[in-house]
C-alpha positions in Angstrom: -18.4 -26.9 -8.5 -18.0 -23.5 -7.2 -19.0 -20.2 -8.7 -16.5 -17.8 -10.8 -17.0 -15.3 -7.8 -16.1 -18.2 -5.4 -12.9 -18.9 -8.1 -11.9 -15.5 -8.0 -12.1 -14.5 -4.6 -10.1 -17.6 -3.1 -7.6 -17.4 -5.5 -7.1 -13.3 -4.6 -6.8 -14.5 -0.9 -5.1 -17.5 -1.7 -6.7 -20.0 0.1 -6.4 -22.5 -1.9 -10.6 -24.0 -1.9 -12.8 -23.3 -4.5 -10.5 -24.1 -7.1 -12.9 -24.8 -10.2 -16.1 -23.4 -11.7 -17.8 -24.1 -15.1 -15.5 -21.8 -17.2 -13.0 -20.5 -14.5 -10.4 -21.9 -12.2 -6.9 -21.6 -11.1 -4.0 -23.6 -10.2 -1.6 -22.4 -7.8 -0.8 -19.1 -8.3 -2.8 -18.1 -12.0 -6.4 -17.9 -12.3 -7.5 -19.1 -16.2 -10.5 -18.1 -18.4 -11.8 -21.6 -20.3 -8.4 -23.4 -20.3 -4.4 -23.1 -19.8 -4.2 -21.2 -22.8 -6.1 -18.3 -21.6 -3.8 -17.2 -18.2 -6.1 -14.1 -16.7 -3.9 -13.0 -13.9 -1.1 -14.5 -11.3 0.2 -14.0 -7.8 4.1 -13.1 -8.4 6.6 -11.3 -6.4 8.3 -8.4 -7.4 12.5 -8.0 -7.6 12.2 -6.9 -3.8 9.8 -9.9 -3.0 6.8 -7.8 -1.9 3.7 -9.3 -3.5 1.9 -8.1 -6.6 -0.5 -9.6 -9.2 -0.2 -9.3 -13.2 -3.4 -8.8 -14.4 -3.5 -9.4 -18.5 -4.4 -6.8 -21.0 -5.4 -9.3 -23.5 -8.8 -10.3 -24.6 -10.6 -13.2 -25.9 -13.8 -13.3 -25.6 -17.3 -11.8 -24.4 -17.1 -14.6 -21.6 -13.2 -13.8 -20.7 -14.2 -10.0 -20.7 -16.6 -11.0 -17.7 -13.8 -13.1 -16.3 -11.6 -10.3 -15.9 -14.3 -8.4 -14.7 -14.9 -10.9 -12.1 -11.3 -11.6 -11.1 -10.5 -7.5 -11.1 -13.6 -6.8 -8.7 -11.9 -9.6 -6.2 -8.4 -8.5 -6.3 -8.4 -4.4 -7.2 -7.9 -4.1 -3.3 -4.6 -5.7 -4.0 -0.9 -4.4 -5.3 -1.4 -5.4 -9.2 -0.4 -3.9 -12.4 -2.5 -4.3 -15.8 0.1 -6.1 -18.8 0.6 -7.1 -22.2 2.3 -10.6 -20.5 1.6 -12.1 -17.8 2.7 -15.9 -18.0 5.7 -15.9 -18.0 5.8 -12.2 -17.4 8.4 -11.1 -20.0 9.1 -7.4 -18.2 10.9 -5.5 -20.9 8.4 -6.4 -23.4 5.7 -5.5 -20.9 7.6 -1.8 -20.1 7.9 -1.4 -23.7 3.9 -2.4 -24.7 3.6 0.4 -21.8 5.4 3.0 -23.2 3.8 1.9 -26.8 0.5 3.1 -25.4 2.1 6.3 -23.8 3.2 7.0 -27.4 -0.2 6.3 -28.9 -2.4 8.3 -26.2 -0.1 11.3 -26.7 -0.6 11.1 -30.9 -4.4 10.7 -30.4 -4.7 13.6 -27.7 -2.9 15.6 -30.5 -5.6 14.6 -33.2 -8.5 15.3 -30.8 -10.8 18.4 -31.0 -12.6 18.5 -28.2 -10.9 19.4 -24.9 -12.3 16.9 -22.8 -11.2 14.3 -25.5 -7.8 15.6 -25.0 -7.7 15.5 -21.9 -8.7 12.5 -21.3 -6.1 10.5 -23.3 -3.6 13.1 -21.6 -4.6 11.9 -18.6 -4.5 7.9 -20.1 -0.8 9.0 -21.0 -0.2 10.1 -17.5 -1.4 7.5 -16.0 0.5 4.8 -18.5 3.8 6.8 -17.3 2.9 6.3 -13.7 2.8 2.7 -14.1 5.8 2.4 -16.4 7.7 4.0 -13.6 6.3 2.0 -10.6 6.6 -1.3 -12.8 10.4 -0.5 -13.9 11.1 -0.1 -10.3 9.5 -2.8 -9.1 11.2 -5.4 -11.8 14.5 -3.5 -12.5 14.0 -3.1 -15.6 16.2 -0.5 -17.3 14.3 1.7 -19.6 14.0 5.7 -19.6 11.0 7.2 -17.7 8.1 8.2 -19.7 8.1 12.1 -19.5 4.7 14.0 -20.6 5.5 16.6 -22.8 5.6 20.2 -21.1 4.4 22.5 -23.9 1.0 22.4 -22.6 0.9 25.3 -21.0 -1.9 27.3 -20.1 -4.1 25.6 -21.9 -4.2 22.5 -20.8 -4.5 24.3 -17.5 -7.5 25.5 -18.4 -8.7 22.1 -19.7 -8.5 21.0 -16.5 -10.0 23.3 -14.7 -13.3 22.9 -16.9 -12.9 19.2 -16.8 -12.7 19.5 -13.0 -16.2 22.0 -12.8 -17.3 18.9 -15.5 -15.8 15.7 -13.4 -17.5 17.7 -9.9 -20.9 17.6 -11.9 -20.8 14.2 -13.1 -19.8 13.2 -9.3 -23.0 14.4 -8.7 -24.6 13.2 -11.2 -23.2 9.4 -10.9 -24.1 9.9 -6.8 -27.5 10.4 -7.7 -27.5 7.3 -9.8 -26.0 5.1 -7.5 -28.9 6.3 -5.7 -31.2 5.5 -8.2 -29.9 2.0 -8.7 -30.3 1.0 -5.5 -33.6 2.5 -4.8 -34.3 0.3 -8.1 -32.6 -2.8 -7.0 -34.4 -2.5 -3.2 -37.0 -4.7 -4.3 -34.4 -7.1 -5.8 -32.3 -7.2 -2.7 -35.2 -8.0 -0.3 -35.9 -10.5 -2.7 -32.1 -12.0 -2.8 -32.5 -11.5 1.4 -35.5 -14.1 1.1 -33.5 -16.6 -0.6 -35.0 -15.7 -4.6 -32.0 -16.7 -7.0 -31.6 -12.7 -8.0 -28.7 -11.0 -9.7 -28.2 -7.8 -8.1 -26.4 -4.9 -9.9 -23.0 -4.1 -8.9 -23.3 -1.4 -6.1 -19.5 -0.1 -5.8 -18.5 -3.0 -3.8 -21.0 -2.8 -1.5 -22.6 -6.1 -0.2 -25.6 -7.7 1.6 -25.9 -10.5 3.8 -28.1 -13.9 4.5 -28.1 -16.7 6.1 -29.1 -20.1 4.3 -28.2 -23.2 5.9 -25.3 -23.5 8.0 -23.4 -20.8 5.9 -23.9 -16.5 5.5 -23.8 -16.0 2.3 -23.2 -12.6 0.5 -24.4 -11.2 -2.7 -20.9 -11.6 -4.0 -21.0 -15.3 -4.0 -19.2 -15.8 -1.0 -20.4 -18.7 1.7 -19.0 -18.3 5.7 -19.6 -20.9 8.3 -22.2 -19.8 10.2 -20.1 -20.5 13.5 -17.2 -18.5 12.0 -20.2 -15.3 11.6 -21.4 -16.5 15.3 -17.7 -16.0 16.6 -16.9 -12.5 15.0 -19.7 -11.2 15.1 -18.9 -9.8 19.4 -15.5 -8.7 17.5 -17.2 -6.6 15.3 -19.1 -5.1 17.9 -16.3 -4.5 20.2 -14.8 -2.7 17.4 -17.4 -0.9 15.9 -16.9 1.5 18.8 -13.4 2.1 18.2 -12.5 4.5 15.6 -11.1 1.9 13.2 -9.9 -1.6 13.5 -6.8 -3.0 10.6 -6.1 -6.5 10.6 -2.2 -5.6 9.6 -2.4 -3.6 13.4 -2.7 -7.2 14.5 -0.7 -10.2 14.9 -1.5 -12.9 12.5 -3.0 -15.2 15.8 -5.7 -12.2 16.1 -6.9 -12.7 12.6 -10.5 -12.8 12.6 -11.5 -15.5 10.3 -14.7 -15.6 7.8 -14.7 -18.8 6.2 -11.6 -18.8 3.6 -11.3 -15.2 4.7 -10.6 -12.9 6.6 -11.8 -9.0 8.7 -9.9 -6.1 7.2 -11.4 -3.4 9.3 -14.7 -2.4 10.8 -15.4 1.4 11.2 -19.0 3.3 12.2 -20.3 3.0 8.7 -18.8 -0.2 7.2 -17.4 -3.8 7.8 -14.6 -4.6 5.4 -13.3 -8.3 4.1 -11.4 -8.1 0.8 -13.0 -6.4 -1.9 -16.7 -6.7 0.4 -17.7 -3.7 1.7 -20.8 -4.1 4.0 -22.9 -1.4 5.7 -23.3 -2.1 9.6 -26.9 -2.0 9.7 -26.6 -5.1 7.3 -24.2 -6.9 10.3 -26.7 -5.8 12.7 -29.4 -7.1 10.6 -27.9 -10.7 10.1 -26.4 -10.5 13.9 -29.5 -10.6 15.4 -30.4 -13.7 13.3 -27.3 -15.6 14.3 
């Protein structure tokens, strides 16, 4: 039985393994939380057959919360809009749930009396009217635009400008947390590295590598062949002198495979495979152990 990480990252890359874990699986195209009745998200095309995924807005349960957690964190790399309904995706009710919430965000912003408060479901509003569009276009579904109102004047001016000096601080703020949490987490990591069954904390997509058995395994809860790491590593290396390497530069026969997966791009900091992002000391690290 394969891990929910394993579950969510095959069915974001559609490979079509990994199909089942204790509370998660998919089936073709939808990924489920606990059963059939709880659909999470689903591969679809749009009305101009480029590919998007429906990611549901509902909730269930603590455990479905993580699911959706889980299943964002392997496909928010991806085209995908957040919906009401998402099996079968009824797309006028979903534009109209959309422009619900646009109605709602703007009627709390107005109650608010802080600034940033207002702000902040202004900018929830703005957002929801920036989906409703892109959705609408890419369904065809005939409904008027969602237009933010444009008596704000000045003043919302100025609340952005505070929440920007605010937003810069927090940056800096969060930056040195991140920092924090990993110089926390080192011993944890080096612990994970050795094998230990550790959960790490979630580090902004950033990964680490080891090798147990005949597979690599990363602290997502992905497993590669250890011959498919053996073969790409020299890629990487070629490439990590190059300014940047995309796989869509490339003809599908020049895919680099990793396991179920595949290389995105390598540059001088970073190799990246999906939603893994994995500093190149770490690839230097586990190369010289292949």
């Amino acid at each position: 039985m394969a891990t929910h990480n394993e579950v969510a990252h095959n069915w974001a890359n559609k490979t079509g393994r990994a199909r089942k874990g204790y509370s998660m699986f998919y089936d073709d195209d939808i990924i489920y939380s606990w059963g059939y009745h709880f659909p999470i998200a689903r591969h679809t095309k749009d009305a101009h057959g480029a590919d998007v995924i429906l990611l549901t807005s509902a909730n269930y349960s603590v455990s479905t919360s993580k699911h959706k957690t889980i299943t964002w964190r392997a496909m928010h790399h991806l085209r995908h809009f957040t919906v009401a309904d998402v099996m079968p995706p009824r797309h006028e009710f979903n534009a109209d749930v959309m422009a619900a919430d646009f109605k709602s965000n703007l009627e709390s912003s107005a109650r608010r009396r802080k600034a940033s408060y207002k702000i902040m479901d202004l900018e929830s509003a703005s957002r929801v009217a920036a989906d409703h569009a892109a959705y609408c276009e890419a369904f065809n579904v005939d409904r008027a635009p969602l237009v933010m109102p444009d008596d704000i004047g000045e003043q919302l001016a100025q609340w952005r400008r505070d929440a920007a000096e605010q937003a810069e601080r927090q940056r800096i703020e969060q930056e040195e947390r991140a920092k924090q949490i990993r110089i926390d987490a080192e011993q944890d990591i080096i612990n994970w590295k050795c094998g230990e069954n550790v959960r790490l904390p979630y580090l902004g997509g950033l990964y680490f590598l080891r090798i147990v058995g005949d597979v690599v395994q990363t602290s997502g809860g992905v497993s590669i062949p250890i011959g498919d790491a053996r073969r790409a590593f020299p890629y990487m290396c070629a490439l990590h002198d190059k300014t940047e390497y995309r796989d869509d530069m490339v003809t599908p026969s020049h895919h680099i495979k990793l396991g179920n997966f595949k290389l995105d791009y390598v540059t001088r900091e970073h190799v990246v495979a999906g939603c893994h992002r994995i500093e190149w000391s770490e690839i230097e690290r586990i190369g010289a152990q292949l």
